[in-house]
VEXMI-215777 format. One line per 10 residues: their letters; for each residue x, y, z of N, C-alpha, C, O. Coordinates in pm, 1 decimal, always signed. Layout:
// VEXMI-215777
A	X,Y,Z,X,Y,Z,X,Y,Z,X,Y,Z | ...
END
This chain:
// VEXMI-215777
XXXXXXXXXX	+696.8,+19681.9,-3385.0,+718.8,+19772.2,-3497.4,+797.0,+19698.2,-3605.2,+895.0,+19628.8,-3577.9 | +755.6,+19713.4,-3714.2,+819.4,+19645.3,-3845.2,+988.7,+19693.6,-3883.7,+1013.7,+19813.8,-3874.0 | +1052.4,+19639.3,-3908.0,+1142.1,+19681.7,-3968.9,+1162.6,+19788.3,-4030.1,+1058.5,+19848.3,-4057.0 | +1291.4,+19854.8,-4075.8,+1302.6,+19971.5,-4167.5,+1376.8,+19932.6,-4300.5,+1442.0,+19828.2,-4303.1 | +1368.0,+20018.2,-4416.6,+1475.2,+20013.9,-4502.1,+1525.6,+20085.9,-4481.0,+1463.2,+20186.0,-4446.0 | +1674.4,+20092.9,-4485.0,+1766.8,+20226.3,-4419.1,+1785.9,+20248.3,-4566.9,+1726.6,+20349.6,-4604.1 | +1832.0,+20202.8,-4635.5,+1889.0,+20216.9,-4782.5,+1744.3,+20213.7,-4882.8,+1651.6,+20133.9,-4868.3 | +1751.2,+20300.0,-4965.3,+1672.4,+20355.9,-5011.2,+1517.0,+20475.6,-4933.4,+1426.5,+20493.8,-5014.8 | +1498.7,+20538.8,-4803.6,+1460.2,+20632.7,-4739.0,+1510.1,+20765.2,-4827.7,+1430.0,+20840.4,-4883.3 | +1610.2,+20776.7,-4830.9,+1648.9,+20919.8,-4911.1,+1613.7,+20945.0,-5059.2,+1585.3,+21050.2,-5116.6
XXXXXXXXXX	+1627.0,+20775.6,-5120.0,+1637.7,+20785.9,-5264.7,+1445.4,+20838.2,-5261.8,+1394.3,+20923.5,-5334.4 | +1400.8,+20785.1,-5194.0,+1215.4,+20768.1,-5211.4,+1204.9,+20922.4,-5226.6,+1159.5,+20985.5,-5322.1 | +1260.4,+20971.0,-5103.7,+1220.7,+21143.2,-5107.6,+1255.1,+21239.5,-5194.9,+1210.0,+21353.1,-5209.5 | +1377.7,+21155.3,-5276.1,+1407.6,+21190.8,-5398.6,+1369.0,+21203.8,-5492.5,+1382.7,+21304.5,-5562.0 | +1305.9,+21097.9,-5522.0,+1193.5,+21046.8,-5619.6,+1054.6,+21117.2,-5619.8,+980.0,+21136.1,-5715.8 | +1040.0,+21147.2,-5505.2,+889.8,+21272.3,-5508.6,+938.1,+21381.8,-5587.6,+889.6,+21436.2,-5686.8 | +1071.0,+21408.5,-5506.8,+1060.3,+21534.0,-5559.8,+1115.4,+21564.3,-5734.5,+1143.2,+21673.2,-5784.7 | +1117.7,+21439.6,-5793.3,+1125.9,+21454.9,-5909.2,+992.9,+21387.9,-5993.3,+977.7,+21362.4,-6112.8 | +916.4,+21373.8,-5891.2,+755.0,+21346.5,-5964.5,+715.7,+21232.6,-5914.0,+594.9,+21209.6,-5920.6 | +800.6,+21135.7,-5853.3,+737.1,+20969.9,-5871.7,+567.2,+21001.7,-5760.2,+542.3,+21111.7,-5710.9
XXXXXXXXXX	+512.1,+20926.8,-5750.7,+384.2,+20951.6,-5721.5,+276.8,+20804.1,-5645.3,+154.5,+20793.2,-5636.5 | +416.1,+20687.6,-5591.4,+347.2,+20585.6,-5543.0,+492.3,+20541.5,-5529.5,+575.6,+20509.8,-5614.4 | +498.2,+20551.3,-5361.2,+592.7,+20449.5,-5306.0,+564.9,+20300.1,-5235.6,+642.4,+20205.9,-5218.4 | +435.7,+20314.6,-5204.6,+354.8,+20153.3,-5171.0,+463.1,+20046.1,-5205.3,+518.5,+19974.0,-5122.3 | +484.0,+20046.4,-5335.1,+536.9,+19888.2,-5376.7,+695.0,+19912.4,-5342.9,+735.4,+19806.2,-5295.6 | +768.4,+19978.2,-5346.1,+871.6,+20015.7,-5355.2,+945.8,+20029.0,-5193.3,+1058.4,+19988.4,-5164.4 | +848.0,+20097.3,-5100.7,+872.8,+20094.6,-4975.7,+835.6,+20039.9,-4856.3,+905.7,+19990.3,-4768.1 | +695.0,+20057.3,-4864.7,+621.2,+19961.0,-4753.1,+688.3,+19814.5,-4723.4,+725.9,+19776.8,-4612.4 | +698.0,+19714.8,-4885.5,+721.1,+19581.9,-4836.9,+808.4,+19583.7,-4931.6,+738.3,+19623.9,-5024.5 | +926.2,+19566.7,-4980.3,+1062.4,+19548.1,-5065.6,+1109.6,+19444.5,-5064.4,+1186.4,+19394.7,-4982.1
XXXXXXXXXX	+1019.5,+19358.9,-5258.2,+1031.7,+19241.9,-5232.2,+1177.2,+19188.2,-5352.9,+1255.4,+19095.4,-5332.5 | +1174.7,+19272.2,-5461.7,+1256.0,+19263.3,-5557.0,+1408.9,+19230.7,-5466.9,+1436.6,+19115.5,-5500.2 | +1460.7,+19254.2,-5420.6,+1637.9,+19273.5,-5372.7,+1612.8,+19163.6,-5261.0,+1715.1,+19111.7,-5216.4 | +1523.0,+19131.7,-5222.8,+1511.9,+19055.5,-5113.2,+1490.9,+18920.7,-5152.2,+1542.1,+18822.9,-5097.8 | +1383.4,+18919.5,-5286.4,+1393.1,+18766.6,-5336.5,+1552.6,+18727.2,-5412.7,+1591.4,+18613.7,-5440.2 | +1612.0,+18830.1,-5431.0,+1787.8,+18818.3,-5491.5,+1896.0,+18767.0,-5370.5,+2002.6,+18707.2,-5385.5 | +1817.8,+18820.1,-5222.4,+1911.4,+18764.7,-5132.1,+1970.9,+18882.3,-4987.1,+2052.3,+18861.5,-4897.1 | +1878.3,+19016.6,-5023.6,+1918.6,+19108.1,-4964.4,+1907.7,+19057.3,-4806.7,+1815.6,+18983.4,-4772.0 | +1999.3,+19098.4,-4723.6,+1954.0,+19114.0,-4582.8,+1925.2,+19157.4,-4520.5,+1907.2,+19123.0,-4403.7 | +1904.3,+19272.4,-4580.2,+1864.4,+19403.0,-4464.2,+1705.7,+19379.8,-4447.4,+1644.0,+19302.0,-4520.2
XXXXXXXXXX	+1656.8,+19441.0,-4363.4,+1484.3,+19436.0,-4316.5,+1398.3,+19489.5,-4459.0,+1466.7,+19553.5,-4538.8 | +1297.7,+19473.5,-4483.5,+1213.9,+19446.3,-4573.7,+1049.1,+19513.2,-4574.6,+957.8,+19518.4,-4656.9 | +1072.1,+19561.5,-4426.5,+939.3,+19633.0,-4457.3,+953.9,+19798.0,-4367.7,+1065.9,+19826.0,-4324.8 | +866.0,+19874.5,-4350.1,+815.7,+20007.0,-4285.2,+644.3,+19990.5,-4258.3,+552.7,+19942.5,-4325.0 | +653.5,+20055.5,-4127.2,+522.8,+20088.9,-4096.8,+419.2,+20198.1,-4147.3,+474.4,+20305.3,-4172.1 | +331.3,+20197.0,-4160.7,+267.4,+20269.9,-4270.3,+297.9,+20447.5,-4178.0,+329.2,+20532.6,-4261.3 | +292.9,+20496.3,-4050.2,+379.9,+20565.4,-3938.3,+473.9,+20619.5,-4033.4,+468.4,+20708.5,-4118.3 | +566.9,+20534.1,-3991.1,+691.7,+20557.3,-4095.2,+697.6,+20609.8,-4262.5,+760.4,+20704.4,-4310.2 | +636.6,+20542.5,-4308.1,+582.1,+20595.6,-4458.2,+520.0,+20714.3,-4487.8,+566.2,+20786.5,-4576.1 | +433.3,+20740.9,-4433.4,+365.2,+20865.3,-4379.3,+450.6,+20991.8,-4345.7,+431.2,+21109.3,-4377.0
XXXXXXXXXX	+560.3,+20928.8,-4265.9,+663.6,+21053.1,-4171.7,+784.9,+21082.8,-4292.4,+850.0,+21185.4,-4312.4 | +787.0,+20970.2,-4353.1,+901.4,+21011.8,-4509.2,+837.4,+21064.1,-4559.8,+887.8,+21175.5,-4545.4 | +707.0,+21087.1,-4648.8,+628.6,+21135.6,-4709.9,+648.0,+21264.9,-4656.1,+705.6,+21342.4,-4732.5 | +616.5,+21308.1,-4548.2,+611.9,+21453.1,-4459.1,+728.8,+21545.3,-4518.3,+747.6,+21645.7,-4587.0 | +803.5,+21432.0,-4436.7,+957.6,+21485.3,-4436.4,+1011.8,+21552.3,-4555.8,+1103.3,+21633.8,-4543.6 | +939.5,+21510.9,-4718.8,+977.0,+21563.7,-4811.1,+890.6,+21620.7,-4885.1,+853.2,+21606.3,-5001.5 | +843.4,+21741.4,-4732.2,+757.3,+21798.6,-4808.7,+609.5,+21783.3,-4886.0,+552.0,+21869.6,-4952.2 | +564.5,+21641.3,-4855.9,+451.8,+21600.0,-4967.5,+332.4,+21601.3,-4901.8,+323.9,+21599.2,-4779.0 | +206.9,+21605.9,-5003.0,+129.0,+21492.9,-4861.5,+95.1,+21394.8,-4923.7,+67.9,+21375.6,-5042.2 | +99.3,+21309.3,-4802.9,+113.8,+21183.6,-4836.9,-71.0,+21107.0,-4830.1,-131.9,+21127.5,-4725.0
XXXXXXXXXX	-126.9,+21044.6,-4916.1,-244.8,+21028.7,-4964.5,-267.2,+20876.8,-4978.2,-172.0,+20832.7,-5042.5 | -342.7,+20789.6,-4948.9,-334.1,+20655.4,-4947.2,-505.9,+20662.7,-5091.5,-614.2,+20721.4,-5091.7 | -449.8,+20587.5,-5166.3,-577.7,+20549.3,-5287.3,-577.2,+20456.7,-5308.7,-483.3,+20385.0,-5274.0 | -712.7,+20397.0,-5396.9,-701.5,+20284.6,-5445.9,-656.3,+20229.3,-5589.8,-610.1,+20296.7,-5681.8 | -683.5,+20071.4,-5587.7,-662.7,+20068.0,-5757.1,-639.7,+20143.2,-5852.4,-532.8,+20138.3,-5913.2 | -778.7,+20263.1,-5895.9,-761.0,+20316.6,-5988.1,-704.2,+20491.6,-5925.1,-740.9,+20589.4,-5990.3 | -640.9,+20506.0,-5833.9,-574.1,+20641.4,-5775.3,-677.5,+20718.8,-5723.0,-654.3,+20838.1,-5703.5 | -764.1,+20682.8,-5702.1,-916.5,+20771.8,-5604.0,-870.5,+20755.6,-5473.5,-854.5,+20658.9,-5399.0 | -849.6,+20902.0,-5464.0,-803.2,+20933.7,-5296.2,-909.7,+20868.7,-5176.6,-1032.6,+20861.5,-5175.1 | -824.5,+20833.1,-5095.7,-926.5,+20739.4,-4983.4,-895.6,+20812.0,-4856.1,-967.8,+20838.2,-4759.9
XXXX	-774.5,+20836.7,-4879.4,-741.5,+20925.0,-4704.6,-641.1,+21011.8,-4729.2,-557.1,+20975.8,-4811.6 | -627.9,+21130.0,-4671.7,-560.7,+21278.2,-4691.4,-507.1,+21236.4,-4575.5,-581.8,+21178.4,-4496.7 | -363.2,+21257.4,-4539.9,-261.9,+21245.8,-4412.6,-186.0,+21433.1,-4372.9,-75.8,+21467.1,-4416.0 | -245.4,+21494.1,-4316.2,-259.7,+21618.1,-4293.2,-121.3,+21620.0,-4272.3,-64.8,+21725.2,-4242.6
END
């Protein structure tokens, strides 16, 4: 199992619920703070991503490129 981000999990669910609408880059693999030197773990399992998504309420929807839904996560 991949690593977690412990720091930033709350802010993400936060962020839905004030509209944001694509955590992919931001959560899955967290490369910005990490190429600066961060140490903490760096990625989540898509499981995991999915279960934050839940957790705040959303559903969570995997698309492509141009945002055309590819899979509905019930």
């Amino acid at each position: 199992m991949a690593g977690r981000i412990r720091r930033g999990e709350k802010i993400a669910q936060r962020a839905l619920l004030f509209g944001a609408d694509d955590l992919n880059g931001t959560v899955i693999e967290e490369k910005i703070t990490h190429s600066a030197g961060a140490l903490s773990d760096n990625t989540m399992t898509r499981a995991e991503l999915v279960n934050l998504i839940k957790k705040a309420g959303k559903v969570p929807v995997e698309r492509d490129s141009f945002y055309r839904p590819v899979k509905r996560f019930p």
